[in-house]
N, C-alpha and C positions, 0 to 999 in steps of 0.2 A: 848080686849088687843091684841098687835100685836106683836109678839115673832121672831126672828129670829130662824132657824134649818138649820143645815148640817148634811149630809149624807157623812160617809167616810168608803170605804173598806180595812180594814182592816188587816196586813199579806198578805201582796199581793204588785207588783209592776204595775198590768193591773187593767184598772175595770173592774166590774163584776165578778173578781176574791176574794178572800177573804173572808174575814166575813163583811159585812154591818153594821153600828151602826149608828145612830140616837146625833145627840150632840144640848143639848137647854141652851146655857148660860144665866142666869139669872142674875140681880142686887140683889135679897131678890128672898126666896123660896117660890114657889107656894104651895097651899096644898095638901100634899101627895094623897089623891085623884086624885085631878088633874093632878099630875104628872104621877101616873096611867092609867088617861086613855088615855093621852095624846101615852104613850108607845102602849098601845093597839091601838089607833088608828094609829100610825104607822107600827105596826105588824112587826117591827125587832127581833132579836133576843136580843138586850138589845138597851135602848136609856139611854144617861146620862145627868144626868143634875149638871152642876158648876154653885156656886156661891163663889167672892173672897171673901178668908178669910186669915186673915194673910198676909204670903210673899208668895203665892200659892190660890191655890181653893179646895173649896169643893165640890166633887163628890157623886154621887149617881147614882146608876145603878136601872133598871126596866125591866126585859120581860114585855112582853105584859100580864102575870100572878100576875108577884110577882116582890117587890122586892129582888137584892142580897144583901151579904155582897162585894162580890167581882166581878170583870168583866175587864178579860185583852183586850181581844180587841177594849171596846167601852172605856176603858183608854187610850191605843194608839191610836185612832182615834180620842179622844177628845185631847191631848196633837196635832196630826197632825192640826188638826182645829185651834188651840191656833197657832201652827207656822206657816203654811200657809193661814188662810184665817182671824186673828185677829191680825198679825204682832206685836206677843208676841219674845219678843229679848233675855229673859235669856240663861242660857246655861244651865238650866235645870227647869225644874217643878218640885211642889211639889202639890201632890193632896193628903190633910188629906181626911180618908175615915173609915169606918166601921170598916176595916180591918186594922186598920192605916194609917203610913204616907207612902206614893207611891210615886216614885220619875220617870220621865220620861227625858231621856236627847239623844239630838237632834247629831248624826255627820253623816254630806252629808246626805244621802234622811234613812237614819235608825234611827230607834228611838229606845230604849234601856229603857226598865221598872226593875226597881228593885223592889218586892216583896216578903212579908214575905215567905217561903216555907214552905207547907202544911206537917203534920206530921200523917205518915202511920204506922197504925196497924194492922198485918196479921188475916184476922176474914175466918170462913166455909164461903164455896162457897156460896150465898143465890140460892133459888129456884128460885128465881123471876129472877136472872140474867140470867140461865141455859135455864128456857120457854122462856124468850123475847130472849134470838140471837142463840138457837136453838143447842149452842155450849158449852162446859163446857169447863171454861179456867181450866188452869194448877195452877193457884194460884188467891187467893183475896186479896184488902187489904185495910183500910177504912181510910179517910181521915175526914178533917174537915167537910165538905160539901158530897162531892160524893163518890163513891167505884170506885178502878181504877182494873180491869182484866183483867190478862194475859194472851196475848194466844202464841202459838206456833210460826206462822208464820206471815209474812204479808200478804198473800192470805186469809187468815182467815179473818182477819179484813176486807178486802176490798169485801168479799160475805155476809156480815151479811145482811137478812133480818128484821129488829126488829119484834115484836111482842111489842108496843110501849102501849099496856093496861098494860102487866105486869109489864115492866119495871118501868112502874108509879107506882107499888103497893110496889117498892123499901122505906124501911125509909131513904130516902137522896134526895139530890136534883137532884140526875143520875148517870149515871156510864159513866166511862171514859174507852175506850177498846184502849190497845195498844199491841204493838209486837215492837222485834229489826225488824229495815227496811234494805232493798236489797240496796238502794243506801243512805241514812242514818240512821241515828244510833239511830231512832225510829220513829214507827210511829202511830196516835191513828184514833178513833173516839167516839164523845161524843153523849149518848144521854140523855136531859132531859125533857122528856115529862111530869114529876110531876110539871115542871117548865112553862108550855106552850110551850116547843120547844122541838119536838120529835127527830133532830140533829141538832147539832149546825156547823156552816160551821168551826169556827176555835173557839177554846173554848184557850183565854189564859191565866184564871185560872190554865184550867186544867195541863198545861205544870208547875206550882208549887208542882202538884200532881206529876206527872210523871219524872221531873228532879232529884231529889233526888234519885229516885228509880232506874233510867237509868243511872246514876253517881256510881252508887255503883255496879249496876249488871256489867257494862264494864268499872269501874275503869279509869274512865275521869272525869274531870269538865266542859269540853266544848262538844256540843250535838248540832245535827244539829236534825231537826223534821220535819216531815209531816202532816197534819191530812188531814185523803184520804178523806172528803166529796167531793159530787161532784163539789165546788165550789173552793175549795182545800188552804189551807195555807202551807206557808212556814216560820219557826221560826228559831231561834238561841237561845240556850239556856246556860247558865251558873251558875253551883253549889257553893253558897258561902256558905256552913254549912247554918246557919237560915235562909237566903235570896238568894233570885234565882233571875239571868237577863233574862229577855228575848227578844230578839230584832225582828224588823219584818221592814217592808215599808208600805207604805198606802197610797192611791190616795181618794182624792176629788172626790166625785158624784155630789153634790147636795146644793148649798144653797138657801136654801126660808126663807117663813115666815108663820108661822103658824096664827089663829085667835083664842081666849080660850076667 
């Protein structure tokens, strides 16, 4: 069987800047297996796969490990793909998904995701997060999926060395490290090695975790973001009580064909 696949970067306006994702549009879904290893064998940090349903698609994310329930940047790179390289004309997508319905909408080269927003509750600092970044944040606080920790400064964030065994010994799927930032108004790093991905370049789930939280700490709705990996993301973020925007850019890598 002969499959078409794009590669698109992610929060980002350059290539090889970004987060990279993986996009395999299907007519009928392959078997979860297959879909598995299809993502391993691309070794992204998530590949997605749609098939239409309804007035929209349905999506499904994969690390090279696991499936998620959720995954913002391999959303926005698959909505990028739909409008630049499948000459999809809506004025917006709708992708039903695990985590519901996700709506993605296109103006000039930005694309703008609305997402449920992840609901934090303040838990003890775990041990595990203290041995893996070698630093005790100042507060914890646990979400649907990850634990998001604060630290003090942005310097902080941008010297962690993980220790990436512990951090896997976390019950979650990783933790999310942020700080208010020097030249915006937050900034993180994600790692999830219980996931198969010890960091992720631009995690934009994670900004569902961290929006609410950075809305209330500096009493805005609008939030500009960084996340310092070294491959580097740039977001836009926006507080609507249950639902969070988040908008980003993304360039075209790669289209082929795969053989399964």
């Amino acid at each position: 069987m002969k499959l078409t696949i794009y590669q698109v970067d992610a929060f980002t306006d350059q290539l090889f800047g970004g987060n990279p994702a993986a996009i395999c549009p299907f007519d009928a879904w392959l078997p979860t297996e297959k879909m598995q290893q299809i993502a391993l064998e691309n070794n992204l940090s998530e590949t997605a796969f749609i098939v239409p349903e309804k007035d929209g698609y349905y999506i499904r994310w994969f690390t090279p490990a696991i499936e998620v329930d959720l995954c913002g940047h391999a959303t926005l790179a698959t909505a990028h793909a739909l409008y630049a390289e499948m000459n999809y004309k809506g004025d917006a997508i709708k992708f039903y998904s695990k985590s519901g319905l996700l709506t993605v909408q296109k103006s000039g080269d930005l694309y703008t995701m609305n997402f449920p927003t992840d609901v934090l509750k303040k838990v003890p600092i775990p041990e595990e997060i203290v041995a893996g970044l070698g630093v005790t944040p100042s507060e914890v606080y646990k979400g649907k999926d990850d634990y998001l920790a604060i630290f003090d400064n942005q310097k902080t964030i941008e010297h962690f060395s993980p220790n990436f065994s512990q951090l896997g010994k976390l019950p979650a799927r990783g933790v999310i490290t942020s700080a208010k930032g020097e030249t915006v108004d937050f900034v993180s790093r994600c790692f999830f090695p219980a996931a198969g991905i010890d960091e992720d370049p631009v995690t934009g789930s994670a900004h569902t975790t961290m929006t609410p939280y950075w809305s209330k700490v500096l009493n805005k709705t609008k939030l500009s973001a960084l996340q310092l990996s070294a491959r580097g993301g740039v977001l836009r973020c926006e507080h609507l009580g249950n639902r969070v925007n988040i908008s980003g850019n993304a360039v075209t890598y790669l289209k082929g064909e795969i053989y399964v």
